[in-house]
C-alpha positions as CSV (number, residue, x, y, z in Angstrom):
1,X,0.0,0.0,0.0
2,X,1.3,3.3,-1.4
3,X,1.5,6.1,1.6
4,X,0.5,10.0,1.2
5,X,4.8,10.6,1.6
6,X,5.7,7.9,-0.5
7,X,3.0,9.2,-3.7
8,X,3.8,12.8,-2.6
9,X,7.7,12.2,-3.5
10,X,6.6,9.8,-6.5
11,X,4.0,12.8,-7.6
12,X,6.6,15.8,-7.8
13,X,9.0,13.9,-9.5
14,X,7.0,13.1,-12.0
15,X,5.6,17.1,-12.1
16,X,9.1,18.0,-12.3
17,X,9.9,15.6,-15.1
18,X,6.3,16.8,-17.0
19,X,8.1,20.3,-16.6
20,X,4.6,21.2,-14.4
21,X,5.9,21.4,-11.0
22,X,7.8,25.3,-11.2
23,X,4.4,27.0,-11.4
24,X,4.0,29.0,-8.4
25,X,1.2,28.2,-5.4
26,X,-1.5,30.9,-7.1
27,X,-0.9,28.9,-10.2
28,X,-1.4,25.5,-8.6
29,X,-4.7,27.1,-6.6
30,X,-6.1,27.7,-10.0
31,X,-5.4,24.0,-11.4
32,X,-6.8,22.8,-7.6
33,X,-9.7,25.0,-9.0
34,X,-10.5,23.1,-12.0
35,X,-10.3,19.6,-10.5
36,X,-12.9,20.7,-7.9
37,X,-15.1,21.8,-10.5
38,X,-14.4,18.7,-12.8
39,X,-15.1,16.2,-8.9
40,X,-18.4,18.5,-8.3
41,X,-19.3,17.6,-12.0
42,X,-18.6,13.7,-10.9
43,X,-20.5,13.9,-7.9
44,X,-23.5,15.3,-9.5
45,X,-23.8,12.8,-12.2
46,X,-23.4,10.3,-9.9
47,X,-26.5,12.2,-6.9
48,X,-28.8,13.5,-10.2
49,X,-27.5,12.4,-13.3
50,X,-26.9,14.6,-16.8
51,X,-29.5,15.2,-18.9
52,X,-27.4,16.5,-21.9
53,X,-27.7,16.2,-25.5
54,X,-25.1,13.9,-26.9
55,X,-24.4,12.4,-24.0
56,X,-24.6,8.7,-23.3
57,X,-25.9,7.6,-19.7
58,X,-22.8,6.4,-18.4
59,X,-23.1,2.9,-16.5
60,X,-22.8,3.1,-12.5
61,X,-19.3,1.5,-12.4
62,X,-18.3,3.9,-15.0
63,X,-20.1,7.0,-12.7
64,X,-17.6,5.4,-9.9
65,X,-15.0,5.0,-11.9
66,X,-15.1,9.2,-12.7
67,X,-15.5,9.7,-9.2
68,X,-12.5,8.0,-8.0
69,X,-10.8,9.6,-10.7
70,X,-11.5,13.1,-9.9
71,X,-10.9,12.8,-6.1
72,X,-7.5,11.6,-6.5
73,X,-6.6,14.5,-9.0
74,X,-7.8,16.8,-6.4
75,X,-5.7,14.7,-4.2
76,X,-2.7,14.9,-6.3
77,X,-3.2,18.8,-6.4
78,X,-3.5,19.2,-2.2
79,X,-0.5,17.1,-2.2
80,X,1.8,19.3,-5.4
81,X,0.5,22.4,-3.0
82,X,1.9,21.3,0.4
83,X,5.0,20.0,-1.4
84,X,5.3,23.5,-2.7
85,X,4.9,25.1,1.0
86,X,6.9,22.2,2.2
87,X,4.4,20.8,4.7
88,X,4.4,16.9,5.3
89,X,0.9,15.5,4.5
90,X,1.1,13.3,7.1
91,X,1.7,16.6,9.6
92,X,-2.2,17.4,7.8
93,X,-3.6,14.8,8.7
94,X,-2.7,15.4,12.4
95,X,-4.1,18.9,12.6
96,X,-6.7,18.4,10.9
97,X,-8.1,15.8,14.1
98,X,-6.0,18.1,16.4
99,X,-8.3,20.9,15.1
100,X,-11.4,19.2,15.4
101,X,-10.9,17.0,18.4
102,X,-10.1,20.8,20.4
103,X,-12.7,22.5,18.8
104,X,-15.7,19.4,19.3
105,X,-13.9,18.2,23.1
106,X,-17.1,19.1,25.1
107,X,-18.9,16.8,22.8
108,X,-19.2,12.8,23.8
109,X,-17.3,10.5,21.5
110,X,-14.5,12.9,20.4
């Protein structure tokens, strides 16, 4: 099983190979942007369908298949951005509870 560090370092490599890693974090936001947009477009095919012209009706593996897709480009962009601010993903992970564990403590459960 691949880690966040381990696909992180295999990720810019191959940015830096592709000649895409040297754009700049307001760049980056911009292409995290777009994959947001193209995962919201999964999600709704996948909660109310497309009814567009010229479209086939995709089959429900294929509507997953998108899905997964999409979330792990907007993956791949969270994880180019902290590479670029130099902030371990694993290091994320542990705020992010940190962060809601403090702010939810009064709550049973947390």
């Amino acid at each position: 099983m691949t880690t966040l560090k381990v696909h992180q370092a295999w990720l810019v490599k191959f940015y830096q190979q592709r000649q895409w890693y040297q754009y700049s974090p307001f760049i980056r936001l911009n292409f995290l942007t777009e994959e947001v947009g193209e995962l919201s477009r999964a999600i709704r095919a996948l909660e109310i369908g497309r009814d567009h012209p010229g479209e086939s009706t995709p089959s429900q593996a294929d509507l997953n298949a998108n899905l997964e897709e999409e979330l792990a480009d907007v993956l791949d962009q969270v994880l180019i951005m902290s590479s670029k601010f130099k902030l371990d993903p694993e290091q994320l992970l542990q705020a992010s509870e940190q962060k809601l564990k403090q702010r939810f403590k009064d709550e049973t459960g947390v």
